[in-house]
N, C-alpha and C positions, 0 to 999 in steps of 0.2 A: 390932657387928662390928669385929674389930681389924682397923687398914689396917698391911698389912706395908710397913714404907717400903723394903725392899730391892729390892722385885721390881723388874724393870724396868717391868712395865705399869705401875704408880704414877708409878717416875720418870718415863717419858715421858709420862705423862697430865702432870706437872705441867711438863714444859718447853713441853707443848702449850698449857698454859691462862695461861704465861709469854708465850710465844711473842705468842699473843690477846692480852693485854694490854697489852703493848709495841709489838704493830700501832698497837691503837686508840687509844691515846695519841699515835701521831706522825702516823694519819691516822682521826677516829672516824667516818668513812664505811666503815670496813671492817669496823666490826659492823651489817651490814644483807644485806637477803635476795637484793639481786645479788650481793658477795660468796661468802656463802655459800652458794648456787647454783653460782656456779663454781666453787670449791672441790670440791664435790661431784661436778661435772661435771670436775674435773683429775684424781677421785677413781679414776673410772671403771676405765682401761687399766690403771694404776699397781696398784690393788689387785687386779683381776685375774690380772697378771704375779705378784705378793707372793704369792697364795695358791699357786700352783702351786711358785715356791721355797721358800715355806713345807713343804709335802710334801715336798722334797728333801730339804733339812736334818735334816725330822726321821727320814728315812729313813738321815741319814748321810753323803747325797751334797752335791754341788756342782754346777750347774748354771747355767752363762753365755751359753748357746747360745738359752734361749727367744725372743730378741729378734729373732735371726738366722731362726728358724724363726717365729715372728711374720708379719715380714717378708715374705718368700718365701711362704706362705701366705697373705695378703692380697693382693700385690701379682698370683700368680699366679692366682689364684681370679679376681680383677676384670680383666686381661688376655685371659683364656680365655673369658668374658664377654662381652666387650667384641668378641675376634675371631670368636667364635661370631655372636655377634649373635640373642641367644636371650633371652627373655622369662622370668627367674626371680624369683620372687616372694624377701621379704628371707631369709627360714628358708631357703629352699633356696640362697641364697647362702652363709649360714652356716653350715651345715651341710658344704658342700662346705671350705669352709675350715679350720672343723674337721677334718673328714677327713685333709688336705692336713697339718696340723699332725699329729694326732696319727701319721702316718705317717712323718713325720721325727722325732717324738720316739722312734719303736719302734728310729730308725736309731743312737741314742744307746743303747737298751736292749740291744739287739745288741751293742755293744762294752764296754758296762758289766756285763752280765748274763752274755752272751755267751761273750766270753773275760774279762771280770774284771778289765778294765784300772779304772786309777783316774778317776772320775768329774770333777773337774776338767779333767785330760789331754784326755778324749773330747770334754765341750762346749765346749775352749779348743779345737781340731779343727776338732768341728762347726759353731761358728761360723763362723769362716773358709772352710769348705767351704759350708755353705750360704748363704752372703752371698754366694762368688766365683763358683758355677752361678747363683744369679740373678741376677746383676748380667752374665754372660757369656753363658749362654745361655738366660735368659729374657727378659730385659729391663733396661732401665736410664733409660728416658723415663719421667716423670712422666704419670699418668692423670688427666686433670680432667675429662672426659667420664665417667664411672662409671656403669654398669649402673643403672637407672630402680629396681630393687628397693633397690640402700644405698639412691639419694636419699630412697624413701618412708621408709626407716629412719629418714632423721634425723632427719624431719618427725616423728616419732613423738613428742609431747612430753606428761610426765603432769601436769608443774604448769607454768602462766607466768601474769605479770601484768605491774604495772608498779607502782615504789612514789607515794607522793606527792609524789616530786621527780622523777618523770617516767622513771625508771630501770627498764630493761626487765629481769627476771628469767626464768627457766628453769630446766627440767630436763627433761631427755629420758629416755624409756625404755629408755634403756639403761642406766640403773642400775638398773634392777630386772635386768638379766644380775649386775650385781657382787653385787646380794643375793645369787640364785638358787646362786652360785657359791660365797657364803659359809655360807649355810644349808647345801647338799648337800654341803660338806667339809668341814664341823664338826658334821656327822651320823655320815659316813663315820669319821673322827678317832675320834670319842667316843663313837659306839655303836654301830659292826662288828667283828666279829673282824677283817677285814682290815685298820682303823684302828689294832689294839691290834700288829697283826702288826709293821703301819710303823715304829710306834713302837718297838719288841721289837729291830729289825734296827739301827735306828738307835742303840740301847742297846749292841749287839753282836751282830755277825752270826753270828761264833762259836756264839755262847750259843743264838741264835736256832733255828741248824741242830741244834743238838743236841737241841734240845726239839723239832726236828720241821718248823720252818716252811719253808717253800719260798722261802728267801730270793732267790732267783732270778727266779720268777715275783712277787713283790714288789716287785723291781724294775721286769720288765715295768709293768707295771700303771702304776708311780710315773710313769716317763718317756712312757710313752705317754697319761696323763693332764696330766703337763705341757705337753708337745704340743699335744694338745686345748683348753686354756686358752688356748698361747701364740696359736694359730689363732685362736681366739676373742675374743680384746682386739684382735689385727692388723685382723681385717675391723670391726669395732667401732672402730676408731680412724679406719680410712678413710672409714667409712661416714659418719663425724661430721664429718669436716674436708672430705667430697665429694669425696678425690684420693686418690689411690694411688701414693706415690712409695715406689719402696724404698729412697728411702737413711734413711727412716723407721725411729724404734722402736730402730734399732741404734745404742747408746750410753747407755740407760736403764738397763744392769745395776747398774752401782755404786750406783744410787736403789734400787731395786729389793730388792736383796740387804740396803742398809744399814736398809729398814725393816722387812725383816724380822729382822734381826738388833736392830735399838731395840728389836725388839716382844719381843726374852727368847730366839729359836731359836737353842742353841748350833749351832756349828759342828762342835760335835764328834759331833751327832747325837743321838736319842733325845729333844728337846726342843722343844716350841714351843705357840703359844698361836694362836688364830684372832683372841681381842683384841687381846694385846699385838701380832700383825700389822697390824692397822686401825691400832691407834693408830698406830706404825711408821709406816704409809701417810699417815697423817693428820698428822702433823710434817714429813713428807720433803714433803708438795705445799703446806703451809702455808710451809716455808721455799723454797722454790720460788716463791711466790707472795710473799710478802711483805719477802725481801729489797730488793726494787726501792721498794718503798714505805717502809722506813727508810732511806733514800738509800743503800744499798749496791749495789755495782757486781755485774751478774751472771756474774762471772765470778769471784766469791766463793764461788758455791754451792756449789762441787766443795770448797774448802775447809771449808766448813760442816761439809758430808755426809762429808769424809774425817774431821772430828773426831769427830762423831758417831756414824760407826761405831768409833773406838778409843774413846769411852767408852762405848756401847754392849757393849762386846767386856771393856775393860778392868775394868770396874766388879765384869761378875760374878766375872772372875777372881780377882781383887784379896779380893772377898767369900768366897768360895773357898777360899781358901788363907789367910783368918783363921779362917776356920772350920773346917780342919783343924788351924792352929797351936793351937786352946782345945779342938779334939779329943783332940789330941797330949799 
């Protein structure tokens, strides 16, 4: 099998397996199974949020606001909860959360689908507007008390042990949600007509309509399953750290966006990869994590992640426009 060294999923597998090497050279306690258990466990939210922008992008759109609706959607769910003072087991926590999400993502679809405004514009919006109603009239105190259903959650653990230098490992079952969520959208993606639809609209809406598709209701769908997701990592994030603060999760887009963009998803729409996203996911929370352990200061990251998205972005352009000039 020929390896295509252009794609982006190769290049980032290889700054990934660069990245690995240069940890364990400056500290070689970081190729072992507490490491990478937390890795895995940093994995969680982050590739969660990634698959849902992933659907965006390749629908053509831009979406900034999951984090906001995240948010809002955890913070109110475990509040409502917590005032009720009502006995719900962890599914019917999530579930409601869910809900809560994908109801503010329909509020994105509505002005996207709706009246046709541009998709950037509406979640640079809906951020701000759902951050400033729950941070005004929901809430804005930290929850450390959290409904008895997360705590059993988080107790939920599939593997632990401890290695032979006495170092405690884990994983929780909440990674089987980041499978579950990779599997069922890289079903949808690559073997629905609705998956070929996404992709068709994101190629050109234009094009789209004229062959028939309901680019509209496409949209629906898109936003109101990013929603869903976003809801879904927000309770999931709480659930794990046992607190409910909303000034959580809002700040994470540029991470977010940039691994799905390492992972190959133009921006221009009609593109992307369910791998090249993981791996994406899998460099963004390796440099996240690993900075700190090549003595670099964390307040480096944001510069990392902004280089990484212009070569992410610039590469394939660059590849692009050689490949029309030897067209030419």
């Amino acid at each position: 099998m020929k390896i295509d060294w252009t794609r982006n999923e190769t290049l980032v597998f290889l700054v990934v397996v660069a990245f690995c090497v240069l940890t364990t050279a400056v500290d070689p306690a970081f190729l072992s199974l507490p490491t990478l258990f937390d890795l895995l466990r940093n994995s969680i939210v982050t590739g969660i949020f990634a698959i849902g922008v992933l659907l965006v992008l390749i629908s053509g759109g831009i979406d900034v606001s999951f984090t906001a609706i995240a948010a809002f959607a955890m913070y109110t769910t475990t509040l409502t909860l917590v005032k009720l003072g009502i006995d719900v087991p962890w599914y019917g926590i999530f579930a409601l959360s869910i809900l809560i999400g994908t109801g503010l993502g329909l509020v994105n679809a509505v002005f996207i689908a709706g009246f046709r405004l541009p998709t950037l514009i509406v979640t640079l919006g809906t951020l701000s507007a759902f951050r400033g109603f729950l941070l005004t009239f929901v809430g804005s105190q930290l929850i450390s008390n959290v409904p008895a259903g997360m705590r059993d959650f988080s107790r939920l653990t599939m593997l632990r042990g401890t290695t032979s230098e006495g170092y405690f490992y884990s994983l929780p079952w909440a990674f089987v949600a980041l499978v579950l969520v990779v599997a069922g959208t890289w079903f949808l993606l690559n073997k629905t007509l609705l998956g070929r639809k996404i992709f068709a609209i994101g190629g050109s809406s234009d094009s789209a309509r004229r062959i028939g598709i309901g680019v509209r209701g496409v949209q629906v769908f898109v936003y109101a399953y990013v929603g869903a997701l976003s809801g879904l990592a927000g309770i999931i994030h709480a659930s794990l750290a046992r607190v409910a603060n909303p000034f959580d999760l809002v700040g994470l887009e540029l991470s977010v966006i940039a691994a799905v963009v390492l992972g190959g998803a133009r921006l221009t729409g009609g593109y992307g990869t369910i791998t090249g996203t993981l791996l994406g996911v899998a460099l963004i929370v390796l440099v996240s994590n690993s900075l700190i352990l090549l003595g670099i200061p964390s307040t480096w990251q944001s510069v990392v992640i902004g280089a990484l998205i212009l070569l992410g972005t610039g590469l394939p352009a660059y590849q692009a426009k050689r490949a029309a000039l030897r067209a030419g």
